[in-house]
C-alpha positions as CSV (number, residue, x, y, z in Angstrom):
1,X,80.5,-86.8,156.8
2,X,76.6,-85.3,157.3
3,X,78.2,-83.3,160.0
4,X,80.8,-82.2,157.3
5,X,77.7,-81.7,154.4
6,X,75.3,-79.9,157.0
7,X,77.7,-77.5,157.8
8,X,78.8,-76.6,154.3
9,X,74.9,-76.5,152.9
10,X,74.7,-73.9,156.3
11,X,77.5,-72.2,155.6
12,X,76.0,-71.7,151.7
13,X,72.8,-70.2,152.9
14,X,74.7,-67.9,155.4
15,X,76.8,-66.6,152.6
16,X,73.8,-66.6,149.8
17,X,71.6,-64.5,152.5
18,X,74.2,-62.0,153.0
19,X,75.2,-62.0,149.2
20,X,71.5,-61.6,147.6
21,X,70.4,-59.0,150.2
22,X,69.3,-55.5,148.6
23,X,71.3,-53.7,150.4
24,X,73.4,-53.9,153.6
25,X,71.8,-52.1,156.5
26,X,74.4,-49.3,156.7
27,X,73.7,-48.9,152.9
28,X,69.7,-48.0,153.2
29,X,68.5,-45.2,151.4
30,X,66.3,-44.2,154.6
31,X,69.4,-43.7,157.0
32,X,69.1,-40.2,154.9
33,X,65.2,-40.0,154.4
34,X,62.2,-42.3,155.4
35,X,60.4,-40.5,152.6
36,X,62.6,-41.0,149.2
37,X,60.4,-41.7,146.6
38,X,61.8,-45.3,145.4
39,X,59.7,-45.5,142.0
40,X,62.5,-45.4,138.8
41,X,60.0,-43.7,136.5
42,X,59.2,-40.8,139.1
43,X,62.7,-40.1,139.4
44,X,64.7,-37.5,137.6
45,X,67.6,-38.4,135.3
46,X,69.0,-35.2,135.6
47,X,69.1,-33.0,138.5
48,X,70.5,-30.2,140.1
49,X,71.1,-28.0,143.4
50,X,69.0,-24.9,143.4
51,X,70.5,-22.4,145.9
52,X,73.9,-21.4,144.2
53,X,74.9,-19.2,147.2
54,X,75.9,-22.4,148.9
55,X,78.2,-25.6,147.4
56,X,81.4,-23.4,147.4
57,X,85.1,-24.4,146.6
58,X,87.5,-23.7,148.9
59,X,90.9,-25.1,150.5
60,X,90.7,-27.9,152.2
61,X,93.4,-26.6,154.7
62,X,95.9,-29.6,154.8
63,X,97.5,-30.1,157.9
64,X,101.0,-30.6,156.9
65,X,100.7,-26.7,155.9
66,X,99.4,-25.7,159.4
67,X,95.8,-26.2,158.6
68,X,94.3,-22.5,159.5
69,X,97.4,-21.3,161.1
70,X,98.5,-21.0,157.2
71,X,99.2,-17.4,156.5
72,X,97.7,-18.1,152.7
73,X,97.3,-14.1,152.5
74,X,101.4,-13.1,153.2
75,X,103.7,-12.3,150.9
76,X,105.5,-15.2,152.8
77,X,103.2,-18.0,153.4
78,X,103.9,-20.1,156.7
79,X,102.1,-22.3,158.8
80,X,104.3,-23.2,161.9
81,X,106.6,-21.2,164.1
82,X,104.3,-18.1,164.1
83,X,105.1,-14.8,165.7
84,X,101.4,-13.7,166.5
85,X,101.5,-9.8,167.3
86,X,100.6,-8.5,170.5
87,X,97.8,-6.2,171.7
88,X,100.7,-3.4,171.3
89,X,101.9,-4.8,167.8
90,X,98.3,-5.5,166.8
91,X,97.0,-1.5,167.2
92,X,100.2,-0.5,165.0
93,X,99.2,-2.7,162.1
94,X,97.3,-1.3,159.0
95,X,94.5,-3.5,157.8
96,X,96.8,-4.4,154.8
97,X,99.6,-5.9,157.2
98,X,96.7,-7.5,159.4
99,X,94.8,-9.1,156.2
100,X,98.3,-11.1,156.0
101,X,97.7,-13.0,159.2
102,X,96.1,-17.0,159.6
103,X,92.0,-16.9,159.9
104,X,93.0,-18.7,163.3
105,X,94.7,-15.3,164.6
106,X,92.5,-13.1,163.2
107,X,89.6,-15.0,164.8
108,X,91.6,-15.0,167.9
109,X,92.0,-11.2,167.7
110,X,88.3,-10.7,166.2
111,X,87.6,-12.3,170.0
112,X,89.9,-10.1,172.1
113,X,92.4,-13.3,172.7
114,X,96.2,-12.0,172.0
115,X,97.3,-15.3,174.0
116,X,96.0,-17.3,170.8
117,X,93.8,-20.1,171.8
118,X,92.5,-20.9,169.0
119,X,96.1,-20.7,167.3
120,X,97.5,-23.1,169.8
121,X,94.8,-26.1,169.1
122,X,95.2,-26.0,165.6
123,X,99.3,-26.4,166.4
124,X,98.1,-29.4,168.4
125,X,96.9,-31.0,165.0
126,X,99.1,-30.4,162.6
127,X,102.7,-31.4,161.4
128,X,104.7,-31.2,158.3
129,X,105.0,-34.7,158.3
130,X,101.4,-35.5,158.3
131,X,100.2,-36.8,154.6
132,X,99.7,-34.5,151.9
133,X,96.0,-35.5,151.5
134,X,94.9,-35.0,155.1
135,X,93.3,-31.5,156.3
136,X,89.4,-30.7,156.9
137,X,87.3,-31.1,153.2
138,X,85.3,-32.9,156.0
139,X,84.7,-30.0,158.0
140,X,84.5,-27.8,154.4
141,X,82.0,-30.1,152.7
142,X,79.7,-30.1,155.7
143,X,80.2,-26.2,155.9
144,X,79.6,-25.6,152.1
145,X,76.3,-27.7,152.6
146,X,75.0,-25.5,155.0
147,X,76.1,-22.2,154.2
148,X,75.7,-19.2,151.7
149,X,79.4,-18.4,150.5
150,X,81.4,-15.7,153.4
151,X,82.0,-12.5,151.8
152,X,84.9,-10.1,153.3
153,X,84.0,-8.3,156.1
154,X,86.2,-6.1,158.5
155,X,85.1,-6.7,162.4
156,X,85.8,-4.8,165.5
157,X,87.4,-6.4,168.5
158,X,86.7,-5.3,172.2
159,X,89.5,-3.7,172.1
160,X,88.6,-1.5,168.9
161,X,91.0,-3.2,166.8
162,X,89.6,-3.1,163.3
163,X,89.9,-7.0,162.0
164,X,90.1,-7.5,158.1
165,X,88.5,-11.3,157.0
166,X,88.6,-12.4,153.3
167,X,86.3,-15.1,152.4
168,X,88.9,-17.7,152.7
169,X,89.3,-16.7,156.1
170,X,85.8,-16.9,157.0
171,X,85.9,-20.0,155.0
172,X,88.8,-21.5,157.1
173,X,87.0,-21.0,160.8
174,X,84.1,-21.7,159.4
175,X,85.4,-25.5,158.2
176,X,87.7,-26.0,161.3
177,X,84.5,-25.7,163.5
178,X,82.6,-28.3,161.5
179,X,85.3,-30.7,161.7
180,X,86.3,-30.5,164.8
181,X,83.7,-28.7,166.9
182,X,80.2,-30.0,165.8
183,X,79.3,-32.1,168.6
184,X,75.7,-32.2,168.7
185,X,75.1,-31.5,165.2
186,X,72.7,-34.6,163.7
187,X,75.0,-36.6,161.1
188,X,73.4,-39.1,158.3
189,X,75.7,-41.8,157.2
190,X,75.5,-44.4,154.5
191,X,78.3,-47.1,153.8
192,X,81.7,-47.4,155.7
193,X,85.0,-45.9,154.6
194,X,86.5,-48.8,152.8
195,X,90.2,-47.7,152.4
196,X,90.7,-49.2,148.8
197,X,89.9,-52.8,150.4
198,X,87.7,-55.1,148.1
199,X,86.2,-56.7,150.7
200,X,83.7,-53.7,151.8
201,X,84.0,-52.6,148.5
202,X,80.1,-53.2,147.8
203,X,78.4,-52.1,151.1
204,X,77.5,-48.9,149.0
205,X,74.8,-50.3,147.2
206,X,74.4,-48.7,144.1
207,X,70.3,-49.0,143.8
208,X,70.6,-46.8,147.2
209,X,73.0,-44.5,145.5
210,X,70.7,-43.9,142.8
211,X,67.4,-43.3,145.3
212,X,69.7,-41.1,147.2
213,X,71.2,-38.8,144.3
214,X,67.7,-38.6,142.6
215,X,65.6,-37.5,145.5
216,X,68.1,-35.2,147.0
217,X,69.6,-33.7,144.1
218,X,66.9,-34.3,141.3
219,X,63.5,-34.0,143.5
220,X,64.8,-31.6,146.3
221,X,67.7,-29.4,144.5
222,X,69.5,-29.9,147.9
223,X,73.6,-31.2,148.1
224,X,75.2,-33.8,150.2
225,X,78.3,-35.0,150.0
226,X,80.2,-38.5,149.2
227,X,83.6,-39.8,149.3
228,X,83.3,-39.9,145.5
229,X,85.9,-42.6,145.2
230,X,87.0,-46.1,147.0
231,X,90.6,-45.6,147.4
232,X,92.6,-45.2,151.0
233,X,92.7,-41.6,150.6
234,X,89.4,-39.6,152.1
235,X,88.1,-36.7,149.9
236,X,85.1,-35.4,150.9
237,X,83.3,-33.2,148.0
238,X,79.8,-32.2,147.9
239,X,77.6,-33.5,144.9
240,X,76.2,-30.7,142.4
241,X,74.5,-32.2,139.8
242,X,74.0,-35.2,137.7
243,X,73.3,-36.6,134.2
244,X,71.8,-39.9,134.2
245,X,71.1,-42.0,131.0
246,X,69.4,-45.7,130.4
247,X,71.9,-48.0,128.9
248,X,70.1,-50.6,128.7
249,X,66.2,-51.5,130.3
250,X,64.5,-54.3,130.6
251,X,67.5,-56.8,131.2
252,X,66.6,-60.0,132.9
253,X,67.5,-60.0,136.8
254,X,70.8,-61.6,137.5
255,X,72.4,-64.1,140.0
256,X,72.9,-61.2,142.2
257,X,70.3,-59.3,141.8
258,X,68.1,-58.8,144.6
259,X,65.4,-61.2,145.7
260,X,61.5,-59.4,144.3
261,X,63.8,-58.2,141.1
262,X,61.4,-58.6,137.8
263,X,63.5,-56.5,135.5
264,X,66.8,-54.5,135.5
265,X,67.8,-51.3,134.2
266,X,71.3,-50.0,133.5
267,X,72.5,-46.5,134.3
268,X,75.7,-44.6,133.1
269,X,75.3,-41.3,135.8
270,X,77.6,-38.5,135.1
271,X,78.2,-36.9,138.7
272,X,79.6,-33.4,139.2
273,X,80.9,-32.4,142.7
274,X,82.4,-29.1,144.2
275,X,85.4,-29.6,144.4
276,X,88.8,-27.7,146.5
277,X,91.0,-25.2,145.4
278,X,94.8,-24.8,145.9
279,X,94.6,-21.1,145.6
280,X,92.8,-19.2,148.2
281,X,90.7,-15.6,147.8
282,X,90.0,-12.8,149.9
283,X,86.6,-12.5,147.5
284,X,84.4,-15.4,147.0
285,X,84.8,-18.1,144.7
286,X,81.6,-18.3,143.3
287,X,81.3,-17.0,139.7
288,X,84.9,-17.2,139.1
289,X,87.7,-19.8,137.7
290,X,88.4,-20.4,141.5
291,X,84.7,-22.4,141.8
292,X,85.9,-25.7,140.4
293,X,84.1,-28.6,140.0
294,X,85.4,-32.3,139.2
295,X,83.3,-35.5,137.2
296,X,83.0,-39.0,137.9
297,X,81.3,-41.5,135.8
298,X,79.6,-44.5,137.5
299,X,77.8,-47.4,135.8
300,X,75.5,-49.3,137.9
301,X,72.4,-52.1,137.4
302,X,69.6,-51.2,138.7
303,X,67.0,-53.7,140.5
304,X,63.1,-53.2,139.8
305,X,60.3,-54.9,141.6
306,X,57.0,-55.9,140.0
307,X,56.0,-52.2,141.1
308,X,58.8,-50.4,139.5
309,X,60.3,-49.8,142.5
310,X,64.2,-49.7,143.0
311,X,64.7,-52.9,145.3
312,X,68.7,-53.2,145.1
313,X,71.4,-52.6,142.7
314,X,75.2,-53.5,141.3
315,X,78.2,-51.5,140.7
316,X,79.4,-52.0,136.9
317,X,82.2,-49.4,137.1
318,X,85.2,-50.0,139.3
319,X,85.4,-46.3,140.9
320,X,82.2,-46.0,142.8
321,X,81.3,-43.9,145.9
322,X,83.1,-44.8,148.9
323,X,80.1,-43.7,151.4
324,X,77.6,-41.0,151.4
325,X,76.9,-38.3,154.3
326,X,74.9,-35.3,155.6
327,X,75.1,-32.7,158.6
328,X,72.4,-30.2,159.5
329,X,73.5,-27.2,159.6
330,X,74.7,-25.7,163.2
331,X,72.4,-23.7,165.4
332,X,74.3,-22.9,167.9
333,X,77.6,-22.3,167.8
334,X,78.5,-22.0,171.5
335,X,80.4,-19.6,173.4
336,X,84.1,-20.3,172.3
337,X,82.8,-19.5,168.5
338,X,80.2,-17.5,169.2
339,X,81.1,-14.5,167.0
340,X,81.3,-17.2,163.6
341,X,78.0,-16.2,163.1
342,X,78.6,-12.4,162.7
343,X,81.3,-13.3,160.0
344,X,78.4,-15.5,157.9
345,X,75.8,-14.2,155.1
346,X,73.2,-16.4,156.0
């Protein structure tokens, strides 16, 4: 029976240290920074990203359409069983009939390749049975990040073929290398991808959230992106701006509020993300009806230290980020894309 008592009493501490910590260690704010300013009152309640060049919509290149084998720009959109032209075929085309190709042949002519490598990976990852939700906003959100918005360019191969990109193309090549290709690039990652289960529901802490979204967005006018939701499906969108407003202040701290918590303030943050587009442009997005964003509403407690410093925090709202990320932007983009970088306007 003591045996019985001790290891209940034990297994009530275990679950009350794990329960009233501020936040789980995949949640902390300085996975992202070691220098976010944690004080509530020094941190905007509204902010918003400054260089509008970046944080562009775009397709998010599903795979059951072919991902960027999709010939978005023919009067006959496909994205299997593809007849690429040959160096022959390819010097008879006008730029009109060669702007109706997939970015991944005209990157693979741009290169002097008319056995299609590029082409024949992408085929290797796609299928018309894979779910409609899955394609690369990973690879576009980290892209859009990290990058002014492609405009249209027209490139010449080795072979003197003239190659016609729109900015979706550009676009396309551009996300396919960040999802798939970005080995060595430095990644930041807070929370785990929680696939609608309650359990890990919480390992996004929402105090973190709010030091995050304030110091990036609000102090630094830089992006990052966030699943914005905790379902199953994935979709990654880069944050824009936000709209915070005190509910309430000065609430006592609660049962699970986090140990040091003296008072408690509660937020209602309007968030607005970039967000995809279905249709895709041979001009950029920015400026137009094509740049679409999308708004998510999260209401969140707050924990405050004797300080005034944001110690922890609790998810009010049912939809709340999933996890947060960040990837610096690539350097080098290594010899089998080396000519991406022509086709940017960095």
């Amino acid at each position: 029976m003591k045996l019985l008592l001790f290891m209940l009493t034990l297994m009530s501490f275990s679950h009350a240290s794990i329960r009233f910590k501020p936040w789980e260690r995949t949640s902390n704010p300085s996975i992202m920074s070691k220098k976010f300013e944690r004080k509530f009152s020094a941190l905007p309640i509204i902010g918003q990203v400054t260089d509008l060049k970046k944080y562009w919509s775009s397709d998010y290149w599903p795979l059951f359409k072919g991902n960027i084998n999709y010939r978005w720009n023919s009067p006959n959109p496909i994205g299997f069983k593809l007849s690429s032209p040959s160096y022959k075929t390819a010097r008879k085309m006008t730029l009109k009939e060669l702007e109706g190709l997939a970015p991944s042949e005209k990157f693979d002519l741009y290169n002097g390749h008319f056995t299609y490598p590029l082409r024949k990976e992408v085929q290797t990852r796609v299928s018309p049975r894979r779910r409609e939700w899955e394609g690369i906003c990973h690879g576009w959100a980290a892209a859009a990040l990290n990058h002014r918005e492609p405009e249209p360019k027209i490139m010449t191969n080795p072979q003197g073929i003239k190659i016609p990109f729109g900015s979706s193309d550009i676009k396309a090549i551009l996300s396919y290398y960040y999802a798939y290709h970005n080995s060595g690039v430095r990644t930041y990652q807070m929370g785990k991808r929680c696939n609608g289960r309650l359990a890990c529901s919480d390992d996004m802490n929402a105090g973190a959230f709010h030091i995050v979204l304030a110091n990036k967005v609000g102090l630094s006018g830089q992006g990052f992106i966030a699943d914005i939701e905790n379902g199953k499906e994935v979709w990654n969108q880069v944050i824009f701006n936000y709209d915070a407003k005190i509910k309430e202040k000065d609430l006592p701290p609660a049962a699970d509020s986090a140990p040091g918590t003296v008072t408690v303030v509660r937020m209602l943050t309007k968030v607005r993300v970039v967000f995809n587009i279905v249709n895709n442009s041979w001009l950029p997005a920015n400026g137009t009806i094509l740049q679409t964003f999308k708004d998510n509403d999260y209401e969140y407690d707050l924990d405050l230290d004797e300080e005034g410093k944001i110690i922890g925090g609790l998810w009010i709202s049912k939809v709340r980020p999933d996890f947060l990320w960040m990837m610096r932007p690539v350097r080098n983009f290594g010899p089998k894309f080396s000519k991406l970088r022509k086709l940017l306007n960095d």
